[in-house]
PyMOL Python script that loads the backbone (N, CA, C, O; Angstrom):
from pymol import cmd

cmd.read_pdbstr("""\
ATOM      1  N   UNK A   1     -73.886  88.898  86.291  1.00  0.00           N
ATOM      2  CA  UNK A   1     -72.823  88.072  85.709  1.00  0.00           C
ATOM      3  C   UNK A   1     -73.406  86.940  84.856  1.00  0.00           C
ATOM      4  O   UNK A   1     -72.778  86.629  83.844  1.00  0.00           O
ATOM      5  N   UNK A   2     -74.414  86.363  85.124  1.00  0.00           N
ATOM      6  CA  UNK A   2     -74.984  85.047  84.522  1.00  0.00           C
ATOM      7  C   UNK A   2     -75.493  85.670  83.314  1.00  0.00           C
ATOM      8  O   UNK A   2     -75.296  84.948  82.337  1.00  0.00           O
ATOM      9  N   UNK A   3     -76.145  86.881  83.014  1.00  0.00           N
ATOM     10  CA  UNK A   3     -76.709  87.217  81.878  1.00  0.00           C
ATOM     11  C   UNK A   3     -75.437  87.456  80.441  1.00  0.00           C
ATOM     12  O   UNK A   3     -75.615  87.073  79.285  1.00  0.00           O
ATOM     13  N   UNK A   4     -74.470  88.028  80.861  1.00  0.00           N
ATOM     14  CA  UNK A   4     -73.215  87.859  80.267  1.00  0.00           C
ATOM     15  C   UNK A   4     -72.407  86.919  79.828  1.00  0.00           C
ATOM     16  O   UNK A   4     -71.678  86.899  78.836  1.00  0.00           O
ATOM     17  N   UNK A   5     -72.655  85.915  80.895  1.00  0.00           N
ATOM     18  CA  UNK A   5     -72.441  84.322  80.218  1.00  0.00           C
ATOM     19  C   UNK A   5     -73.168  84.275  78.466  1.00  0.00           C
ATOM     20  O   UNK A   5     -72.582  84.440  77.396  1.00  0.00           O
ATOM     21  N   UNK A   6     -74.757  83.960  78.763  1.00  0.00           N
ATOM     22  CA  UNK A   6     -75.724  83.967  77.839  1.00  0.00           C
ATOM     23  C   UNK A   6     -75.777  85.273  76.943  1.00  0.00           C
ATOM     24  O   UNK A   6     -76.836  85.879  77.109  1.00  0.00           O
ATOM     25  N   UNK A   7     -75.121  85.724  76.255  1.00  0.00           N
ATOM     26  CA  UNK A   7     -74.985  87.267  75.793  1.00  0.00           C
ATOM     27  C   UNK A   7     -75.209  86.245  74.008  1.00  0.00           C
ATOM     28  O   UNK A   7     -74.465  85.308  73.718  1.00  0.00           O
ATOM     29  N   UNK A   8     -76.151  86.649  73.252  1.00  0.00           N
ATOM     30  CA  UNK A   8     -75.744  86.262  71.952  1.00  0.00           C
ATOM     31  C   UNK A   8     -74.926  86.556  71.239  1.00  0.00           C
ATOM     32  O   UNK A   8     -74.365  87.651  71.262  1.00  0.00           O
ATOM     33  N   UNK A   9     -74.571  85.227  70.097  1.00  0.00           N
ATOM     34  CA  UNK A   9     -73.773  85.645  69.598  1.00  0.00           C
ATOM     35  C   UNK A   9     -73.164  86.690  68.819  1.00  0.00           C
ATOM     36  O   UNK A   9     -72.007  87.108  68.872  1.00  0.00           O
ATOM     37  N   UNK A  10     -74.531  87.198  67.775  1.00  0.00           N
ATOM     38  CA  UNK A  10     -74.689  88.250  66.828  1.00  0.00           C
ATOM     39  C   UNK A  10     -73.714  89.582  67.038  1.00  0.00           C
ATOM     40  O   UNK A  10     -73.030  90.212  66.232  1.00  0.00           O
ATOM     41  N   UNK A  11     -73.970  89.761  68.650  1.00  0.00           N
ATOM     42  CA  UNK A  11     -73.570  91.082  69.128  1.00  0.00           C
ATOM     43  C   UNK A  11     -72.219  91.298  69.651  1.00  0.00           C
ATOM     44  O   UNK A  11     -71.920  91.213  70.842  1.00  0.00           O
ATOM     45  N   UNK A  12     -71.312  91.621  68.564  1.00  0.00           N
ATOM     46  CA  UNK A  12     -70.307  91.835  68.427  1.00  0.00           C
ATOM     47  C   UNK A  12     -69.324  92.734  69.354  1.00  0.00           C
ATOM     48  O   UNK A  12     -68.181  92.474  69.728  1.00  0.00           O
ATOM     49  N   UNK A  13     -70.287  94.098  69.655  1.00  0.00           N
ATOM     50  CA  UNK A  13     -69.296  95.088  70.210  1.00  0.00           C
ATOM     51  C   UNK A  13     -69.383  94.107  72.046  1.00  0.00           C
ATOM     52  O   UNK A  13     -68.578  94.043  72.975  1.00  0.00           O
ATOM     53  N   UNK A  14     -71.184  93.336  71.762  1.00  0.00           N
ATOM     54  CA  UNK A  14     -71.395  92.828  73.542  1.00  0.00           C
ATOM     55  C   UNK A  14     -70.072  91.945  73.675  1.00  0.00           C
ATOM     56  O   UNK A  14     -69.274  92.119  74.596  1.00  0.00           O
ATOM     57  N   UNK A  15     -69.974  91.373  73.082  1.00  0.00           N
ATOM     58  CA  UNK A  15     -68.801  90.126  73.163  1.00  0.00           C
ATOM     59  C   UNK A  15     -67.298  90.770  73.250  1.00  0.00           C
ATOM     60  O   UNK A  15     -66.388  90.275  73.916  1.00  0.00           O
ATOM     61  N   UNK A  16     -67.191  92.019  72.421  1.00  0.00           N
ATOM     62  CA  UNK A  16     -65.554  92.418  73.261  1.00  0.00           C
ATOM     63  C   UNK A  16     -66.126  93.024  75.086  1.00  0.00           C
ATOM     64  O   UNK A  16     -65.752  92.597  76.178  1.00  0.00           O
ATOM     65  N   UNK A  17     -66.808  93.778  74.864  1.00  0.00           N
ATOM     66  CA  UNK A  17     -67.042  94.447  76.231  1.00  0.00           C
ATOM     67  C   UNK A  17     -67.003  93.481  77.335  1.00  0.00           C
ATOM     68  O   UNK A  17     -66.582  93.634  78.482  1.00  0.00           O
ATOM     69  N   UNK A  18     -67.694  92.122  76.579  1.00  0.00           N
ATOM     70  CA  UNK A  18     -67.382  90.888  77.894  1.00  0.00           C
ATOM     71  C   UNK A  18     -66.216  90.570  78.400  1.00  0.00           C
ATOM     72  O   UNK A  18     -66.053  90.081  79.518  1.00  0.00           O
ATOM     73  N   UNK A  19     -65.190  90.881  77.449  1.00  0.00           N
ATOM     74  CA  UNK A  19     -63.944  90.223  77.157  1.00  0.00           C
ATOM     75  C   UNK A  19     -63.078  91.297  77.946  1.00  0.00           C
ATOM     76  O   UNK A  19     -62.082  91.111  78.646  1.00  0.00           O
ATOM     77  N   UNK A  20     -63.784  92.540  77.615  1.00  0.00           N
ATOM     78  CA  UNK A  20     -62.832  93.686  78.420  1.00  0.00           C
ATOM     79  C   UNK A  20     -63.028  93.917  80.058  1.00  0.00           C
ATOM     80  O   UNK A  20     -62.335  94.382  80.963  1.00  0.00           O
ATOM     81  N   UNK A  21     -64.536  93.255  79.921  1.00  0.00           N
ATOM     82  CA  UNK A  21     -65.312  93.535  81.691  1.00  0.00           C
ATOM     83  C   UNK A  21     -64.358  92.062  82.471  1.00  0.00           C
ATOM     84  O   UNK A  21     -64.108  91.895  83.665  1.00  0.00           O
ATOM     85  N   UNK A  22     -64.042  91.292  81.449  1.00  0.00           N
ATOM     86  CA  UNK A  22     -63.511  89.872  82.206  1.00  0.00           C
ATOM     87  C   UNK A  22     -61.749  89.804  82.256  1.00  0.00           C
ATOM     88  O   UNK A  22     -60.870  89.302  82.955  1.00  0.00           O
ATOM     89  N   UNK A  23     -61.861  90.521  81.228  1.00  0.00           N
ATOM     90  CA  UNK A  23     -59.882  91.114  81.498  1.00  0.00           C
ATOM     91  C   UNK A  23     -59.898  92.336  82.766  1.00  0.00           C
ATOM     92  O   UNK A  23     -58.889  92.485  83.456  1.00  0.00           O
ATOM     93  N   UNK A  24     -60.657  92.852  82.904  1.00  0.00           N
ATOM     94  CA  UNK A  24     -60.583  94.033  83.996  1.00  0.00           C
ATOM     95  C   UNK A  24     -61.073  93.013  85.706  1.00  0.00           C
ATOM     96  O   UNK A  24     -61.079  93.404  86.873  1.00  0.00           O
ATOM     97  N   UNK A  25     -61.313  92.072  85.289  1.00  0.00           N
ATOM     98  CA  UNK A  25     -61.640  91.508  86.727  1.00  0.00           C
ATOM     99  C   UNK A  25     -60.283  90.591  87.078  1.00  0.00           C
ATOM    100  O   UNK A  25     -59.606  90.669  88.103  1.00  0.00           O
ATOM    101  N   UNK A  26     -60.064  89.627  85.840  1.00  0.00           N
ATOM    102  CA  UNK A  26     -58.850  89.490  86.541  1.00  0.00           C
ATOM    103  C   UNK A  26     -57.306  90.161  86.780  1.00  0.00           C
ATOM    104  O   UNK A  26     -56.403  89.685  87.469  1.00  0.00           O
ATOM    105  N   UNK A  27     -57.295  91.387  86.010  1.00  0.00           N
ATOM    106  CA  UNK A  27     -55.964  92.036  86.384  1.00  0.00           C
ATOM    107  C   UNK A  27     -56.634  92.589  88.056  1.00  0.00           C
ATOM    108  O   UNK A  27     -55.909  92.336  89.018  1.00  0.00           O
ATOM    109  N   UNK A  28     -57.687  93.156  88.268  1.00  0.00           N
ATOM    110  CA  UNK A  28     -57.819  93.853  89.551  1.00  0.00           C
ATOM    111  C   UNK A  28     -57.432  92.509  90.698  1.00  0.00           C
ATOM    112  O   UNK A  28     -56.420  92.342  91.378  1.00  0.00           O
ATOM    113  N   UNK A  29     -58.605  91.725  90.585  1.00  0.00           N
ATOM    114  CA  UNK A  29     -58.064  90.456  91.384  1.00  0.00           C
ATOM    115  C   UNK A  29     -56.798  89.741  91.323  1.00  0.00           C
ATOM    116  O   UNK A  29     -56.497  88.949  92.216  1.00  0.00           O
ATOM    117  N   UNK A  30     -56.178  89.924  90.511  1.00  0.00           N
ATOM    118  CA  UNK A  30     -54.460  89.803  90.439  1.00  0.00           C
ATOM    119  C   UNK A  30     -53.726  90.795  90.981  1.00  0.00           C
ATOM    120  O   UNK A  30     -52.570  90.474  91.260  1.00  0.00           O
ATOM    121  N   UNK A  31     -54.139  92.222  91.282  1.00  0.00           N
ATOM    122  CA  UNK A  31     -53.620  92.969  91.812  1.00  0.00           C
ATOM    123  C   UNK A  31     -53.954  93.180  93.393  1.00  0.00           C
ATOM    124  O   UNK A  31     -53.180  93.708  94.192  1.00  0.00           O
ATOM    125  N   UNK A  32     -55.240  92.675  93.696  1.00  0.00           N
ATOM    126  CA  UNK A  32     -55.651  92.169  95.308  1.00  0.00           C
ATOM    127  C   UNK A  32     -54.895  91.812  95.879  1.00  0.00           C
ATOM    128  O   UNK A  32     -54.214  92.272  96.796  1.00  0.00           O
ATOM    129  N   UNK A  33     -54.986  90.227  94.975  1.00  0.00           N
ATOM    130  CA  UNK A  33     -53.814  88.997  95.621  1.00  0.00           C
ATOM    131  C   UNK A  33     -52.788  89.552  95.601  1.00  0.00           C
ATOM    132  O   UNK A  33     -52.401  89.717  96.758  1.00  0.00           O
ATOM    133  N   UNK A  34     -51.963  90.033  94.722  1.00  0.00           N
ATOM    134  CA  UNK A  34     -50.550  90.630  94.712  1.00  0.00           C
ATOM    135  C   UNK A  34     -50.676  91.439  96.152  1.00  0.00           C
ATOM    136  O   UNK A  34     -49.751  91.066  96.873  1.00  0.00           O
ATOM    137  N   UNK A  35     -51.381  92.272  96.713  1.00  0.00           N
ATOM    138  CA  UNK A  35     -51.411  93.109  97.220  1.00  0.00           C
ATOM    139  C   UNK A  35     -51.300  92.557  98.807  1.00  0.00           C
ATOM    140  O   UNK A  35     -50.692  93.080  99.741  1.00  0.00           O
ATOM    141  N   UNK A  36     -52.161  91.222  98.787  1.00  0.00           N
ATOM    142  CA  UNK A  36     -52.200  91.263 100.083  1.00  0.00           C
ATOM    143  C   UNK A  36     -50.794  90.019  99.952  1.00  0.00           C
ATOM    144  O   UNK A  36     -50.053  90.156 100.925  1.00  0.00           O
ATOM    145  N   UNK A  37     -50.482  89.292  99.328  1.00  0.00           N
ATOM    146  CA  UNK A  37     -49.608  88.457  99.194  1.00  0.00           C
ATOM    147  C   UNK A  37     -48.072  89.739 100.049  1.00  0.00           C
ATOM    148  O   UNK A  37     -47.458  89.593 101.106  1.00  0.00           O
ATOM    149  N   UNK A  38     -47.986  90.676  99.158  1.00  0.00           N
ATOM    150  CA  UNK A  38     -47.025  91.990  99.738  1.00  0.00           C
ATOM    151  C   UNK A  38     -47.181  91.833 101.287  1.00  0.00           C
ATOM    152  O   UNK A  38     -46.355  91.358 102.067  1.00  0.00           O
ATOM    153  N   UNK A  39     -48.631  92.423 101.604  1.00  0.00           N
ATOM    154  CA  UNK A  39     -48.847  92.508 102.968  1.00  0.00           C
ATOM    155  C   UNK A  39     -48.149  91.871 103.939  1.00  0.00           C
ATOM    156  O   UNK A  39     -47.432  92.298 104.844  1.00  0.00           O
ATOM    157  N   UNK A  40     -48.499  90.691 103.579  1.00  0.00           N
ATOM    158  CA  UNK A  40     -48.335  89.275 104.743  1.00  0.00           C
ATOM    159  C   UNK A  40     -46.686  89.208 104.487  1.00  0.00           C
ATOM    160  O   UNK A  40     -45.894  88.905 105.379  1.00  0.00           O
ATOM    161  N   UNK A  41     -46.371  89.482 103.366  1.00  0.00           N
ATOM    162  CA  UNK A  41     -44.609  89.159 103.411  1.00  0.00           C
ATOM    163  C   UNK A  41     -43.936  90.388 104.287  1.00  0.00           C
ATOM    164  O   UNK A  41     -43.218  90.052 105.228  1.00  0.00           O
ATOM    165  N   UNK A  42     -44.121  91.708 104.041  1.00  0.00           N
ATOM    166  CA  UNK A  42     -44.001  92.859 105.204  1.00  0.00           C
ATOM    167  C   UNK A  42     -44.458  92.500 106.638  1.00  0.00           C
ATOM    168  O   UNK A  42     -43.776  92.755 107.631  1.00  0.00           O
ATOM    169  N   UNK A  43     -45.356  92.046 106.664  1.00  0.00           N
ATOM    170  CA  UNK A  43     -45.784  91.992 108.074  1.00  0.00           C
ATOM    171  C   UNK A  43     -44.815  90.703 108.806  1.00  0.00           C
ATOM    172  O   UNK A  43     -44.267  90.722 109.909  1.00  0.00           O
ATOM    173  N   UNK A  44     -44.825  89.684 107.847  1.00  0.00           N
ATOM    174  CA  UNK A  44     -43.803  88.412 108.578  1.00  0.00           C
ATOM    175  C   UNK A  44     -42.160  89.199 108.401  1.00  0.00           C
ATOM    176  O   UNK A  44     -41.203  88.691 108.984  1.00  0.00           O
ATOM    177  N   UNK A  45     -42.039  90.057 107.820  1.00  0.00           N
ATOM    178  CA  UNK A  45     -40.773  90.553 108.146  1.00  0.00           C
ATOM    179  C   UNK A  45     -40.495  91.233 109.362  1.00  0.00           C
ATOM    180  O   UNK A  45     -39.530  91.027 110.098  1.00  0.00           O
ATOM    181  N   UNK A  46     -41.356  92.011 109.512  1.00  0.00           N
ATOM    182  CA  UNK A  46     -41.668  92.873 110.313  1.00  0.00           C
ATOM    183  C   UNK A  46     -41.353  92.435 111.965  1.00  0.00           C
ATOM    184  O   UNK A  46     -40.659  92.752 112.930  1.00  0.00           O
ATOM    185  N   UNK A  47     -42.633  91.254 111.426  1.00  0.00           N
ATOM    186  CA  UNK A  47     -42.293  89.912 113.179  1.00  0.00           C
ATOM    187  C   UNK A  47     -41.007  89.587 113.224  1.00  0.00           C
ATOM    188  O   UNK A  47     -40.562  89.625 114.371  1.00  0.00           O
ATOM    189  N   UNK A  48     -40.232  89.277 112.396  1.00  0.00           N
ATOM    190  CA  UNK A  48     -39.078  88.192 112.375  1.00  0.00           C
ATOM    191  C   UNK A  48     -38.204  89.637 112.825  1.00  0.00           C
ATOM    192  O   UNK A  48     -37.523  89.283 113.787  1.00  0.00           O
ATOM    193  N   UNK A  49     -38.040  90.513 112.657  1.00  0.00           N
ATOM    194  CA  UNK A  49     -37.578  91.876 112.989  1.00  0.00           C
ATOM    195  C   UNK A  49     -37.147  92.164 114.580  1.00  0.00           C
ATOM    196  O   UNK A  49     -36.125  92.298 115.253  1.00  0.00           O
ATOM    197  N   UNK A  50     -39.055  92.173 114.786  1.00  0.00           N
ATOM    198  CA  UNK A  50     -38.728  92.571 116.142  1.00  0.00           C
ATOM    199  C   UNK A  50     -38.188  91.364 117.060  1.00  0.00           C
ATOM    200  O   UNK A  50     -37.475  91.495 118.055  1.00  0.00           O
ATOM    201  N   UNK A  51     -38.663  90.194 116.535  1.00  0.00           N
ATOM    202  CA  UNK A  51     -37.965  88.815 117.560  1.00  0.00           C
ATOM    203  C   UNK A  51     -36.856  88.908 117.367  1.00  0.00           C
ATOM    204  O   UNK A  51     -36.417  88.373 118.386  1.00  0.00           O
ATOM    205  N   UNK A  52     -35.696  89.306 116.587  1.00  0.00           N
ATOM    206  CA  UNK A  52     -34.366  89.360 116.457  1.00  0.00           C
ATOM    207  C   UNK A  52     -33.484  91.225 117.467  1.00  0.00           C
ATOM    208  O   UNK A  52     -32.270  91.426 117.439  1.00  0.00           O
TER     209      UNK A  52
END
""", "prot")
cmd.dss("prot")
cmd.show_as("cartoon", "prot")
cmd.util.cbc("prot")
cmd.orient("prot")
């Protein structure tokens, strides 16, 4: 990851690929969080369920 930081400038196609490797990290990690955010809301339903 640190070498990608430091990527020169010159290199054009390196600099989208950064851009595409750093858009692909945060949709996945947006889709984690989404994911477990889901979880925990099913599962507290779930509780509130059976206590009722």
């Amino acid at each position: 990851m640190i070498d990608i930081a430091y990527a020169p400038v010159e290199t054009v196609p390196g600099i989208l690929q950064t851009i595409l490797v750093c858009a692909a990290v945060v949709v996945l990690s947006g889709f984690v969080v989404w994911l477990i955010v889901k979880a925990r809301k099913d599962r507290v339903k779930s509780e509130t369920n059976k206590e009722n």
